[in-house]
C-alpha positions in Angstrom: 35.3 -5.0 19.3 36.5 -1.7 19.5 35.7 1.2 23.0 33.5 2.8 19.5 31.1 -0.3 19.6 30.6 -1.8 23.1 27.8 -3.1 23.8 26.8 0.0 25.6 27.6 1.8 22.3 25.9 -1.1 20.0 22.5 -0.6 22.3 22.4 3.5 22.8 23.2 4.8 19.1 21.1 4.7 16.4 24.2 4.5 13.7 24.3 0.8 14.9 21.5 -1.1 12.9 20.8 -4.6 13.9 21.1 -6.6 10.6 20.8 -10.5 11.7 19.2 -12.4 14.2 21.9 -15.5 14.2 19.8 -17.8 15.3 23.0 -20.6 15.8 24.8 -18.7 17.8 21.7 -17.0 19.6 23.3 -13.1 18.9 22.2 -10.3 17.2 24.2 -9.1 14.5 24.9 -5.0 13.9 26.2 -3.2 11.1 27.3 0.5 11.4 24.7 2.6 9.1 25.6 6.3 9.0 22.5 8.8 7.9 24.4 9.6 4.6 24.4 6.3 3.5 21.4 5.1 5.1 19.4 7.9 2.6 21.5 6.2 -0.6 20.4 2.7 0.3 17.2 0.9 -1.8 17.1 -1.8 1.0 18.5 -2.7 4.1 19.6 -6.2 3.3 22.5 -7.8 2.5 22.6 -7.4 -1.1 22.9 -3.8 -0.6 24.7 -3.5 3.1 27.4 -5.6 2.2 29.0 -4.4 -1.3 29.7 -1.3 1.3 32.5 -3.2 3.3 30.7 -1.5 6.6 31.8 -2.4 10.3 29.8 -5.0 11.7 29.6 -6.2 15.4 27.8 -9.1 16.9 26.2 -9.5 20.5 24.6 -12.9 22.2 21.2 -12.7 22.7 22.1 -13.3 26.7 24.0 -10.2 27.0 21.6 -7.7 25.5 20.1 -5.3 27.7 16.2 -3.9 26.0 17.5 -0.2 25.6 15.7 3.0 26.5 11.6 3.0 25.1 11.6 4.9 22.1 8.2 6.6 20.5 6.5 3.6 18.9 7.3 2.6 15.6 4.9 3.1 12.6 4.7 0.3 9.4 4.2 0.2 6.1 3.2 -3.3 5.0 2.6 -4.0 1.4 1.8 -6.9 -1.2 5.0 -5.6 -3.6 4.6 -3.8 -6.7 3.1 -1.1 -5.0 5.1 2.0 -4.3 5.8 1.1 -1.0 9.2 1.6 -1.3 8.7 5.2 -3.1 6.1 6.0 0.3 8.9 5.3 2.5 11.3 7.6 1.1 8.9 10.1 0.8 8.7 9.8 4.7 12.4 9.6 5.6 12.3 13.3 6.5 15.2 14.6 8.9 13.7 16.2 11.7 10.4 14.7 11.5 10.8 10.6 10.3 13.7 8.0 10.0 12.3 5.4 7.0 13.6 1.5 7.5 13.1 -0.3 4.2 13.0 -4.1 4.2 15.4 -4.5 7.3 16.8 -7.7 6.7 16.5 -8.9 10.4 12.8 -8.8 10.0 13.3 -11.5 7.3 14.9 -13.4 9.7 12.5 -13.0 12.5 9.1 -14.3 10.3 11.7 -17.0 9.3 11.4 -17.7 13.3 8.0 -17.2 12.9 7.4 -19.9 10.6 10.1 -22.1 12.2 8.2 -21.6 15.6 11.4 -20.3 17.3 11.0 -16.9 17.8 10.0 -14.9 21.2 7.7 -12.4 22.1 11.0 -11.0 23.5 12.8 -11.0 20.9 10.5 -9.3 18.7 10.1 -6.8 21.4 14.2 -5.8 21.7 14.6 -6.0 17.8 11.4 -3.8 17.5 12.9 -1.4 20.3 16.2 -1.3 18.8 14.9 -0.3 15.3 13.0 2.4 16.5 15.7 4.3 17.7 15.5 7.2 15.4 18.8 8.9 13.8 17.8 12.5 15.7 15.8 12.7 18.8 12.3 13.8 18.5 11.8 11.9 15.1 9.3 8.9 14.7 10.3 5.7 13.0 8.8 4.6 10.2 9.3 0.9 9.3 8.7 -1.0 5.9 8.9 -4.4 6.1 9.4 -7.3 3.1 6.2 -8.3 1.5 7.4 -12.3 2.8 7.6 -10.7 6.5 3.9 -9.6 6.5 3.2 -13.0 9.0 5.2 -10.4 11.2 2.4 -7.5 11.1 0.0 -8.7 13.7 2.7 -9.7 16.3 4.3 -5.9 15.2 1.2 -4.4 16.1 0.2 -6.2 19.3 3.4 -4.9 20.5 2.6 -1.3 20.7 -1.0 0.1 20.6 0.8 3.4 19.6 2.1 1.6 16.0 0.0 2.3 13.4 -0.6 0.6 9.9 -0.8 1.2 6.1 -1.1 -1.8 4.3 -0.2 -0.6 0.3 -1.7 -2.9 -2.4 -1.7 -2.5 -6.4 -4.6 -3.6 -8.1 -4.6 -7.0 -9.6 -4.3 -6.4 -13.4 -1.1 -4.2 -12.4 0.4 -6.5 -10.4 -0.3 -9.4 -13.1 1.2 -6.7 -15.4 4.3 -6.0 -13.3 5.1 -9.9 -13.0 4.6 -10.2 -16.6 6.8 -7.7 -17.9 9.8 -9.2 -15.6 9.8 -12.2 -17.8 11.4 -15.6 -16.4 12.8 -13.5 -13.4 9.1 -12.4 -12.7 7.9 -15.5 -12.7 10.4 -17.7 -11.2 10.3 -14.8 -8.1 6.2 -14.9 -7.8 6.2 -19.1 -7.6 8.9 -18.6 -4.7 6.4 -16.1 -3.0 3.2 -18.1 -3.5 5.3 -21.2 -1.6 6.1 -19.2 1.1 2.8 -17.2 1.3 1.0 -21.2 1.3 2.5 -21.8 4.4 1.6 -18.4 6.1 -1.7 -17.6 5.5 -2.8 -21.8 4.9 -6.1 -20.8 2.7 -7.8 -23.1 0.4 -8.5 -22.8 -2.9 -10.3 -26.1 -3.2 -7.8 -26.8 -5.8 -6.2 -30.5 -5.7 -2.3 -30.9 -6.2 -2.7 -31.8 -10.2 -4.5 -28.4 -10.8 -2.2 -26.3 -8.5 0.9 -28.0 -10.7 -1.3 -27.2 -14.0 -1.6 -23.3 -12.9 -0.1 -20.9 -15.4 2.7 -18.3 -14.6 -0.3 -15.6 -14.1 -2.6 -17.9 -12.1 -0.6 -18.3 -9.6 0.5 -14.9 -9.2 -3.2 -14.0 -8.9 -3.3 -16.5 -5.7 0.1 -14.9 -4.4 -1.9 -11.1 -4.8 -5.1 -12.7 -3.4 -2.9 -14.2 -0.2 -1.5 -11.0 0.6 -5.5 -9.6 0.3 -6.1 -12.3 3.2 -3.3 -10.8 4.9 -4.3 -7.3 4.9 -8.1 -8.0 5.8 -7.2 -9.9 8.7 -5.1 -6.9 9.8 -7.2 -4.7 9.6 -10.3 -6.4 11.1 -8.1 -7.2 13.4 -7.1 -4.1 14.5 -9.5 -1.5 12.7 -8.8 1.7 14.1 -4.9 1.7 13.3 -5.0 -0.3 9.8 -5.4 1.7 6.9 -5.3 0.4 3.0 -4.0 2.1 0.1 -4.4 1.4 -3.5 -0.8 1.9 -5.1 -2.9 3.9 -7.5 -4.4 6.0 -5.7 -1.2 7.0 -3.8 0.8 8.3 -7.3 -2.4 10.2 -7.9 -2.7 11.7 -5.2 0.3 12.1 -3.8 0.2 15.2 -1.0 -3.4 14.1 -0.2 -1.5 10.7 0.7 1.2 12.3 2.4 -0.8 14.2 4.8 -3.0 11.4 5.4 -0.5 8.7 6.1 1.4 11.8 8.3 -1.7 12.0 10.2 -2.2 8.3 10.7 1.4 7.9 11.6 1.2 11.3 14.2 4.5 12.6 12.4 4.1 16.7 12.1 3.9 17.1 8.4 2.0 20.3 7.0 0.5 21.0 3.6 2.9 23.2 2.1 5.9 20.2 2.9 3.9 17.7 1.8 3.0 19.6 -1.3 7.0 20.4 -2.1 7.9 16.5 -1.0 5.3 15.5 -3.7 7.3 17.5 -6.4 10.7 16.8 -4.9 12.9 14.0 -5.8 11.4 11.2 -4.1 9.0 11.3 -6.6 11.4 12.7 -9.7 13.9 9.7 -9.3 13.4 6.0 -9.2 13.1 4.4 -5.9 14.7 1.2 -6.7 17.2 2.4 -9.2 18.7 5.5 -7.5 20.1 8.3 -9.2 17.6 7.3 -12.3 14.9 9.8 -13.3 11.3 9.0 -12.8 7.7 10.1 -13.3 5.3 9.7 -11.2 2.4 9.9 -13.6 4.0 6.8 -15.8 2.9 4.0 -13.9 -0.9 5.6 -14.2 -0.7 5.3 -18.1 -1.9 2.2 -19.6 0.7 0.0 -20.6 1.7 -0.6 -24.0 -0.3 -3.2 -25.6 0.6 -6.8 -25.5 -2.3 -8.7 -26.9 -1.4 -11.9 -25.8 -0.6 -10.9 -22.1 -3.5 -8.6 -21.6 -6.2 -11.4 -22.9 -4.3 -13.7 -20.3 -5.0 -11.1 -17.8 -8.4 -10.8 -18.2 -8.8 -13.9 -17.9 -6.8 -14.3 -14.9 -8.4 -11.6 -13.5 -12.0 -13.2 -13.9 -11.2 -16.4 -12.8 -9.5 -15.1 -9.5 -12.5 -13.0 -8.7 -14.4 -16.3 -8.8 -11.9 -17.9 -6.6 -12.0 -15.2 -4.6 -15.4 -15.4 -3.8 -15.1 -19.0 -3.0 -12.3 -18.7 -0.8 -14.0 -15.4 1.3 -11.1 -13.1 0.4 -12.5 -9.9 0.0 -11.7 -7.9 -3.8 -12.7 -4.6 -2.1 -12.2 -3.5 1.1 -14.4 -1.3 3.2 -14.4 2.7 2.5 -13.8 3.2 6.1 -10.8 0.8 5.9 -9.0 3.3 3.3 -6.1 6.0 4.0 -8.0 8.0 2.0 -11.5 9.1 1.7 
């Protein structure tokens, strides 16, 4: 370790992300995350942190001092498929907002979660040291993974200065977006629905032969309506600082959203910025594939017609409203609930 990352270093600048929690050895692992490239990244996990080759530093657990308080960090949780990733660009604003997307230490920590190992400490220092914005004065603005949403309440008690938006699409979309990612889709959505079985623990009344005889699109729909469960509880849970938003809703109304999530999230974000955000470019390139044009009206066109699929989504769509209903997970959630009015 060079004089450039001691542990007074490691703990004091914001350039020094932590990446792991290595739970063997009981350290936290950093990785050295300038601004430039922090605004190039989709993610901050692995697969795109360590292509880069960047400096990486590791301190026990023991050893760690909790570093200076910083202004309490804001979240974006979300049920995938949603634009969440778009909203947090659109919020990394220099000045104003740093944007975490998907640290990968959060998945690490609900991995603790589930694995009953991790602290209220812990949580805390992590929390603490990812809130340390890249220019003083700014809030931080964190997007979690979709499979570290058993983090959100914990997140939350933390701080009652850290707000919530939990971002949701609609189910036919969602259905949709599984659908048209083929075998990767679906292979992806049965790995969330196992781990989303053991966090939120609801039954469907459905024995294990029918849970083996769901199709592809069934059990997507009990994936979407797990992460539902998730965000009600949140927000009943804590109903003055959770807010919903319909991914819909967001790409259609894309300053009103803006301003309201700057509001909700105290950042200092007028009209006329939110307005030229709305029209700048991240909304005019892709989120996910960087460097790629994108329009943010395309995803609010219906999608080419695939008889086959959209009958199955109907259907899937009918039978987990039933199911819905049977299991108490609310379809809608309360007007007051929403971001927007």
């Amino acid at each position: 370790m060079s004089s450039s990352d001691d542990p007074a270093t490691l703990l004091s600048s914001p350039e020094w992300l932590p990446s792991h929690w290595l739970r063997p050895a009981n350290a936290i692992e950093f990785v050295r995350l300038e601004r430039e490239t922090h605004a190039q990244l989709t993610f901050l996990s692995d697969e795109y942190l360590r292509p880069l080759g960047m400096r990486t530093a590791t301190l026990p657990l023991p050893g760690i001092q909790t570093p200076a308080p910083a202004a309490a960090p804001q979240y974006i949780f979300h049920s995938a498929f949603a634009a969440s990733t778009l909203l947090a660009r659109a919020l990394d604003l220099p000045g104003i907002a740093t944007a975490l997307k998907e640290p990968q230490i959060l998945n690490d920590l609900a991995e603790g979660v589930r694995s009953q190992t991790l602290s209220r400490e812990l949580l805390a220092l992590v929390t603490q040291l990812l809130a340390r914005p890249y220019e003083p004065g700014e809030n931080v603005v964190i997007k979690p993974s979709n499979v570290a949403n058993i983090l959100a309440g914990p997140l939350l008690d933390l701080n009652v200065g850290s707000n919530a938006i939990f971002l949701f699409a609609p189910l036919p979309r969602f259905l949709r977006s599984v659908a048209d990612k083929g075998l990767f889709g679906r292979t992806w959505v049965r790995r969330l629905f196992a781990i989303l079985a053991t966090d939120t623990r609801i039954d469907f009344g459905l024995s294990p032969t029918e849970q083996f005889e769901l199709t592809d699109l069934q059990v997507t729909a009990l994936a979407w309506l797990r992460h539902h469960a998730q965000a009600a509880a949140l927000q009943q849970r804590f109903p003055d600082r959770v807010r919903m938003l319909n991914s819909e809703t967001f790409l259609a109304r894309r300053t009103e959203t803006l301003l309201a999530a700057a509001r909700h999230f105290g950042l200092p974000l007028g009209e006329d910025e939110a307005a030229e955000i709305a029209k700048g470019p991240a909304f005019t390139t892709h989120s996910k594939e960087l460097g790629r044009q994108f329009d943010p009206e395309e995803p609010l066109k219906p999608k080419a017609a695939v008889p086959v699929i959209d009958d199955e989504i109907r259907m899937v769509g009918d039978w987990a409203r039933s199911v819905a209903e049977h299991a108490g997970i609310p379809i809608l959630f309360p007007l007051n609930a929403s971001l927007l009015s």
